[in-house]
C-alpha positions as CSV (number, residue, x, y, z in Angstrom):
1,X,0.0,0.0,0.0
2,X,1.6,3.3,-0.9
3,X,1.0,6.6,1.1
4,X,-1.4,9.1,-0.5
5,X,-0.7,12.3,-0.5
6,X,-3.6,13.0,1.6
7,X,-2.5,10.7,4.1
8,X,1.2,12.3,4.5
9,X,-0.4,15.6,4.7
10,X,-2.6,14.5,7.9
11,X,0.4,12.6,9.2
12,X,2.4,16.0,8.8
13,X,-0.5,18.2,10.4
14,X,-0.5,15.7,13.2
15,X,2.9,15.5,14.3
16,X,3.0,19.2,14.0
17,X,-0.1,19.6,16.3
18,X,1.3,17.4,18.8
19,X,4.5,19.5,19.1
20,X,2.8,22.7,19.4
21,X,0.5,21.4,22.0
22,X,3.5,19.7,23.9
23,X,5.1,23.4,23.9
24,X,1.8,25.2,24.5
25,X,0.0,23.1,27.2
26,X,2.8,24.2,30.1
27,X,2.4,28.0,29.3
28,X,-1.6,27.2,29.4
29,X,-1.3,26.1,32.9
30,X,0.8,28.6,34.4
31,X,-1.1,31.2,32.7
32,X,-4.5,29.8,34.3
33,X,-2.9,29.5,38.0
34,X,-1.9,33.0,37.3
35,X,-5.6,34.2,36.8
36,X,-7.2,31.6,39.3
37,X,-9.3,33.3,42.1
38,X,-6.6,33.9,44.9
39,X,-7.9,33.5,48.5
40,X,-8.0,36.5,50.7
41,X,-5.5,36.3,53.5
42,X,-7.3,35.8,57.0
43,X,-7.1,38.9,58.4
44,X,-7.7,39.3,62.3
45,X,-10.7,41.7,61.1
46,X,-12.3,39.4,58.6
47,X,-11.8,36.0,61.0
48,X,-15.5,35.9,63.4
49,X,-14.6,36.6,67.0
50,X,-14.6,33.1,69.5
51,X,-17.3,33.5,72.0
52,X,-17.2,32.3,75.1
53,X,-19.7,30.1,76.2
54,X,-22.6,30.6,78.5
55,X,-23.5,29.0,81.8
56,X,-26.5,29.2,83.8
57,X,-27.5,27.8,87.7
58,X,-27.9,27.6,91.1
59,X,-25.4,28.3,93.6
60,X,-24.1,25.4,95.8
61,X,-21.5,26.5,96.8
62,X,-19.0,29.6,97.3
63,X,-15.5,29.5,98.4
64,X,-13.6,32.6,98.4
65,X,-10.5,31.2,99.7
66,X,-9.8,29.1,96.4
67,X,-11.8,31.3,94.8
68,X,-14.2,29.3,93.3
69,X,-17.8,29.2,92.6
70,X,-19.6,25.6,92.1
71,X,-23.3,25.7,90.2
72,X,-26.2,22.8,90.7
73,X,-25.1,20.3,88.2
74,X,-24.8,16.7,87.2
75,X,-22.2,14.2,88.9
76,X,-21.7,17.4,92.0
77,X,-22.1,20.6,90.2
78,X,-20.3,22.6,88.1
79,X,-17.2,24.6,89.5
80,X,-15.8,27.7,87.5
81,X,-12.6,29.6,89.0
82,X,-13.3,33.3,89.7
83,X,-9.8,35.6,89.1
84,X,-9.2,39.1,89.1
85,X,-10.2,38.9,85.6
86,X,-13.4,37.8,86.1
87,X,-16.4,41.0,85.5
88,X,-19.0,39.8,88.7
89,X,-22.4,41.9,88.9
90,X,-25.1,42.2,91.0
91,X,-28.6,43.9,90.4
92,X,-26.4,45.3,87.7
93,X,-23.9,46.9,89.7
94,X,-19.7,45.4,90.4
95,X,-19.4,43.1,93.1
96,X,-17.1,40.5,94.1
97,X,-17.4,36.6,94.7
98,X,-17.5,37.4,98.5
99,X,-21.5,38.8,97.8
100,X,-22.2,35.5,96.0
101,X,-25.1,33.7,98.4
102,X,-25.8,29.7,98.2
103,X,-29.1,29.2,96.5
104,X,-29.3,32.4,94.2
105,X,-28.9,32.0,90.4
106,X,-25.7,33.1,88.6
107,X,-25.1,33.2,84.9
108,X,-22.3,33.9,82.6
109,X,-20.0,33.1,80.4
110,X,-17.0,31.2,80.5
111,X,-13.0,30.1,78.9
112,X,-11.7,26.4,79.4
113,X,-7.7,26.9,79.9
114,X,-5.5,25.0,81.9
115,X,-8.0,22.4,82.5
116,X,-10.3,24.2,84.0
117,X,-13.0,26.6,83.6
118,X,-12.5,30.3,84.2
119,X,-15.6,32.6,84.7
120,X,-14.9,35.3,81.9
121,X,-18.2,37.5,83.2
122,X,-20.8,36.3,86.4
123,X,-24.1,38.0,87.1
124,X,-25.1,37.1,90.5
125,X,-29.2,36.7,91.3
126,X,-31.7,37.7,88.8
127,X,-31.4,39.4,85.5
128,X,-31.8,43.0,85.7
129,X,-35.3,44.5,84.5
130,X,-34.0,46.0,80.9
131,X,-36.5,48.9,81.9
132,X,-35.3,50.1,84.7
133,X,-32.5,53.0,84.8
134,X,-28.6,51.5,85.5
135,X,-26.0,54.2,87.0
136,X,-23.4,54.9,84.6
């Protein structure tokens, strides 16, 4: 069988094809990861803020010497440590853990470090009424 003339002009065109292709396809690539959506940084801004999570309970038990508070709970209660970091109010006013009273509710919210829980914010007794006036 002897080549046509059609058939070394296609086997021409495809060897030529192939090496084009062979030299195009890398700049393709590196062209398309140049225009690929980039990710914005995370930015400190743009990242959602951790909150800390809420507790709510009875008081069991105070103890101002180790400076914990322990809330009606499963398996004992609940303890959270109370430091000098810790925001305590009563009837919407500052207090300490000293005012804290077995039996009244506390609420709050909370960090887990070290192993153990640390009271972040503690509102002793009720919710304030949002309608009455608070002192500035």
């Amino acid at each position: 069988m002897t080549p046509t003339p059609f058939s070394i002009y296609r086997a021409g065109l495809t060897s030529i094809l192939t090496v084009v292709a062979a030299l195009l396809l890398p700049l393709a690539s590196a062209s398309a990861a140049d225009n690929a959506p980039k990710s914005p940084a995370p930015t400190a801004a743009a990242a959602p803020a951790k909150r800390n999570p809420p507790f709510v309970g009875i008081v069991q038990k105070v103890d101002t010497q180790s400076g914990t508070l322990t809330l009606n709970g499963k398996d004992g209660g609940r303890v959270f440590h109370v430091n000098a970091e810790t925001r305590i109010t009563k009837n919407g006013q500052p207090a300490t853990l000293k005012e804290a009273r077995v039996g009244e509710e506390a609420a709050g919210t909370f960090k887990d470090a070290e192993g153990r829980r640390y009271a972040v914010t503690l509102r002793l007794g009720p919710k304030p009424d949002a309608t009455s006036p608070t002192k500035k």
